[in-house]
Backbone as ProteinMPNN parsed JSONL, in Angstrom:
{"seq_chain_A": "XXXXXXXXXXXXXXXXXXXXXXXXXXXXXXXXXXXXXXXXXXXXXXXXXXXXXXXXXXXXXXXXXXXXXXXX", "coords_chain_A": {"N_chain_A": [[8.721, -32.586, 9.669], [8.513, -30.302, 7.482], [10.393, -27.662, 5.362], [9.1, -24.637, 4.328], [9.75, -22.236, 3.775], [12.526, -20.184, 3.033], [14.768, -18.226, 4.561], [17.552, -16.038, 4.401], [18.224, -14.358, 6.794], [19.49, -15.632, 9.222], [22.006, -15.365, 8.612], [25.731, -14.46, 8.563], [25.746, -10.708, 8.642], [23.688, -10.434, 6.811], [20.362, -8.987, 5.653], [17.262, -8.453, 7.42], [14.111, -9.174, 6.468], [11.428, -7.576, 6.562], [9.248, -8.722, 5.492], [9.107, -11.03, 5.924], [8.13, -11.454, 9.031], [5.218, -11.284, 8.672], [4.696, -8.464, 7.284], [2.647, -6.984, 5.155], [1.588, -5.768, 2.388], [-1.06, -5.514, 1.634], [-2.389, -5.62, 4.318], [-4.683, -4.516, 7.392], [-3.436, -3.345, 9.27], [-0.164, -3.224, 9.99], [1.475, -2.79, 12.126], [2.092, -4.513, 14.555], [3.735, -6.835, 13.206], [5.195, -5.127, 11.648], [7.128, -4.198, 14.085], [7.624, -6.717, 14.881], [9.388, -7.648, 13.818], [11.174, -5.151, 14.407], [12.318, -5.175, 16.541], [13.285, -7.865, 16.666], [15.833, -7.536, 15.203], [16.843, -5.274, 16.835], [17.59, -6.924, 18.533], [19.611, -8.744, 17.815], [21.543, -7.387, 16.537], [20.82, -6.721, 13.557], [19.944, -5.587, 10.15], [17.138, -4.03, 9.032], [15.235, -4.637, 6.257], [13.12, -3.382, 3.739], [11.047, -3.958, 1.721], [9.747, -1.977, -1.049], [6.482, -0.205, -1.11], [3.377, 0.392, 0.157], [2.905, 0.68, 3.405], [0.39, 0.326, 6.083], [0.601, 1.764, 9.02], [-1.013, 1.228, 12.241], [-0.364, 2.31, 14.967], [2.534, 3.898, 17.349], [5.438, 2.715, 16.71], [8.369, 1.646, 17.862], [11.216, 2.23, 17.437], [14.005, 2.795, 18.092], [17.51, 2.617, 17.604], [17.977, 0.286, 15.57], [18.745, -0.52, 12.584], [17.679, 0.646, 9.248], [17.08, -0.442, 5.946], [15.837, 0.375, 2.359], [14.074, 0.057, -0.754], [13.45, 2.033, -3.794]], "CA_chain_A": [[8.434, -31.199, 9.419], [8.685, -29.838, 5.733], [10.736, -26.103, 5.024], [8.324, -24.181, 3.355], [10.468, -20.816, 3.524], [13.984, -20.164, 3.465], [15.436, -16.908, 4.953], [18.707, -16.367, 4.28], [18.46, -13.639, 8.082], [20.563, -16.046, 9.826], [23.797, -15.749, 7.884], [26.142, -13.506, 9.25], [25.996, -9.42, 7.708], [22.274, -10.463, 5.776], [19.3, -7.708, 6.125], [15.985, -8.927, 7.528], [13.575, -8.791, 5.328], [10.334, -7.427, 7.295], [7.777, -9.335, 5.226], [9.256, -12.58, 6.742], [7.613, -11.165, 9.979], [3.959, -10.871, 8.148], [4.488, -7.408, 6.928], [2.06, -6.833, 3.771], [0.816, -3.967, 1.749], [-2.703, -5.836, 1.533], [-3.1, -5.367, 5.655], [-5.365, -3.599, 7.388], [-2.433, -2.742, 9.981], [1.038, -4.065, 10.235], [2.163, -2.475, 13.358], [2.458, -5.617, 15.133], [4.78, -7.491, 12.09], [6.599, -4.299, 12.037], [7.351, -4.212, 15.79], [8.641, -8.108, 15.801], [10.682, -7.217, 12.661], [12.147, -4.168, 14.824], [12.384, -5.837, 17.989], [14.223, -8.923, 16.073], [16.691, -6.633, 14.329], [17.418, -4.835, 17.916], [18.155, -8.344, 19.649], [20.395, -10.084, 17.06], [22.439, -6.975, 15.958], [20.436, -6.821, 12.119], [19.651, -4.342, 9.238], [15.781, -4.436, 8.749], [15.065, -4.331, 5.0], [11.733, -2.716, 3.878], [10.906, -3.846, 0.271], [9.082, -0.672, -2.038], [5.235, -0.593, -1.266], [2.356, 1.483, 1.102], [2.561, 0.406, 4.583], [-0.281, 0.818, 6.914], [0.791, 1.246, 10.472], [-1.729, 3.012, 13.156], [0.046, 2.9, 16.52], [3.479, 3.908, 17.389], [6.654, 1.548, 16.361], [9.457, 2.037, 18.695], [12.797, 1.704, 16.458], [15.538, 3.514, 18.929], [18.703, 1.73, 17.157], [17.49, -0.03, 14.459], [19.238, 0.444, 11.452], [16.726, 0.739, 7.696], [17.023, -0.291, 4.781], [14.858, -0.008, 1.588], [14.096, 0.688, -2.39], [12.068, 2.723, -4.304]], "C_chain_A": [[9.075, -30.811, 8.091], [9.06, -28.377, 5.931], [9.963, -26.013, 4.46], [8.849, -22.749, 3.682], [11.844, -20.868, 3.849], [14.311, -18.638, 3.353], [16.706, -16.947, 4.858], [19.232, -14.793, 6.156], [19.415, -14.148, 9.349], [22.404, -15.844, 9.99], [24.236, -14.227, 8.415], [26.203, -12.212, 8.353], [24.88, -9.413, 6.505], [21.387, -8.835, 6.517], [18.493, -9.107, 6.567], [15.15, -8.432, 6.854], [11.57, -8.604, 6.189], [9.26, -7.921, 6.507], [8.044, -10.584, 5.67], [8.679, -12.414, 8.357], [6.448, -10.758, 9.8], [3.812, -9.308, 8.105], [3.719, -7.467, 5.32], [1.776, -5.547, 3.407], [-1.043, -4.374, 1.978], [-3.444, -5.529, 3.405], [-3.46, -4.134, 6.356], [-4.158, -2.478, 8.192], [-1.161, -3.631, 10.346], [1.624, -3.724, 11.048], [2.557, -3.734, 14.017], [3.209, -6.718, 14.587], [5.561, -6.699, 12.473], [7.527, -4.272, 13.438], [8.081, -5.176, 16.026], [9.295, -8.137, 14.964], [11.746, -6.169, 13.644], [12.945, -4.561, 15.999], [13.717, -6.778, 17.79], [15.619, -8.008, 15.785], [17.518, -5.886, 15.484], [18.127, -5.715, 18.887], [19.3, -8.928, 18.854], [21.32, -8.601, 16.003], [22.192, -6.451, 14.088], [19.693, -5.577, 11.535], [18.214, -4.579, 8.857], [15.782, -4.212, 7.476], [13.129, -4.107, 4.446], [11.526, -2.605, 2.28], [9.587, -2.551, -0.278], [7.367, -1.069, -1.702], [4.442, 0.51, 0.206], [1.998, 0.26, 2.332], [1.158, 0.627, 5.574], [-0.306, 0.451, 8.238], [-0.182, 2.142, 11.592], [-1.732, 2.566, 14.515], [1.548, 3.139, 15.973], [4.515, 2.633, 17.462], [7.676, 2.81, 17.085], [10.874, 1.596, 18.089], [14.329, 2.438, 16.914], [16.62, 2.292, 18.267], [18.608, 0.332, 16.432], [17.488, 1.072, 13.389], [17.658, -0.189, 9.95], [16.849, 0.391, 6.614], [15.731, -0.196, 3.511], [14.713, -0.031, -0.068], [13.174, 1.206, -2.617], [11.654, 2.146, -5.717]], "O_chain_A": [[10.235, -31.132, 7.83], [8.262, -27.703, 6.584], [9.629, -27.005, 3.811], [7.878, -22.022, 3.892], [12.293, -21.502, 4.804], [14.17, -17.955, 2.338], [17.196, -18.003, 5.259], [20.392, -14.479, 6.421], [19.94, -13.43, 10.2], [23.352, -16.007, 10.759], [23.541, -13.231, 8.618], [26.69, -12.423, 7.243], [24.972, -8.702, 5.504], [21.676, -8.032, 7.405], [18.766, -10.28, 6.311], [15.26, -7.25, 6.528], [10.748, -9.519, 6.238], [8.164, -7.5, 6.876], [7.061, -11.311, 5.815], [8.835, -13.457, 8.991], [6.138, -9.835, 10.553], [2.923, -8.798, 8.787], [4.322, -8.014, 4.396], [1.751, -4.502, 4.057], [-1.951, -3.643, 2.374], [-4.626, -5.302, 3.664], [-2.934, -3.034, 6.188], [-3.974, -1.292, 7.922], [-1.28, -4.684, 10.972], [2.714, -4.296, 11.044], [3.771, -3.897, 13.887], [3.422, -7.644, 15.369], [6.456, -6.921, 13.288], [8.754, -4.364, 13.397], [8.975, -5.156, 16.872], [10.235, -8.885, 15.231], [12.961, -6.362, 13.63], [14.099, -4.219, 16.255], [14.794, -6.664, 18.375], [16.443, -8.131, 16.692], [18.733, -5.781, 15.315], [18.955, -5.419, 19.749], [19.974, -9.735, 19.493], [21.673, -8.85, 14.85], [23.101, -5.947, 13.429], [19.027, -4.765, 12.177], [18.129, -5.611, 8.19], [16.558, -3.273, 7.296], [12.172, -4.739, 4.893], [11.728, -1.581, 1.628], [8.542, -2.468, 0.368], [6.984, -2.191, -2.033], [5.081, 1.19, 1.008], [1.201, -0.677, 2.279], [1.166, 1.854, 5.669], [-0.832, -0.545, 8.736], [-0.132, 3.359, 11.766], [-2.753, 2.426, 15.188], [1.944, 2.86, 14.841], [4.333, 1.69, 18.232], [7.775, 4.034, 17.0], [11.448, 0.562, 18.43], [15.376, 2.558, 16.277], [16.409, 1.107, 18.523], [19.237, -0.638, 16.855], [17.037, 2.192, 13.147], [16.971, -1.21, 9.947], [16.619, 1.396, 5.942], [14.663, -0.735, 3.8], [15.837, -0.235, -0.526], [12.117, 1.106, -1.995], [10.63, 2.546, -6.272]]}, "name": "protein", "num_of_chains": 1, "seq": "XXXXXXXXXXXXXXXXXXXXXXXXXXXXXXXXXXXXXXXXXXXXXXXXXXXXXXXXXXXXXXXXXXXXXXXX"}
């Protein structure tokens, strides 16, 4: 088996980086990326990180204690 991505989300006090959970700007809907980005981030204690760009989400994301980060 060949790495073909390296996350550095393991290491202790990193963000997650919600496009490593197929979040794009190009999709039609990313609710379901976002969701196992939020989900992840609620199980393992982690800061979601939300790089600069137009989301399109069309159901509800449930993020009770899940912390945010992002840039503009």
């Amino acid at each position: 088996m060949a790495l073909t991505k390296v996350t550095y989300s393991m290491i202790e006090g990193t963000y997650v980086n919600a496009l490593d959970f197929g979040v794009s700007t190009s999709s039609a809907d990313n609710a379901a990326a976002f969701q196992a980005a939020i989900d992840y981030c609620l199980d393992n204690s982690k800061t979601l990180f939300l790089p600069s760009g137009d989301y399109t989400v069309l159901s509800t994301l449930y993020i009770n204690g899940t912390r945010a980060s992002g840039n503009q």
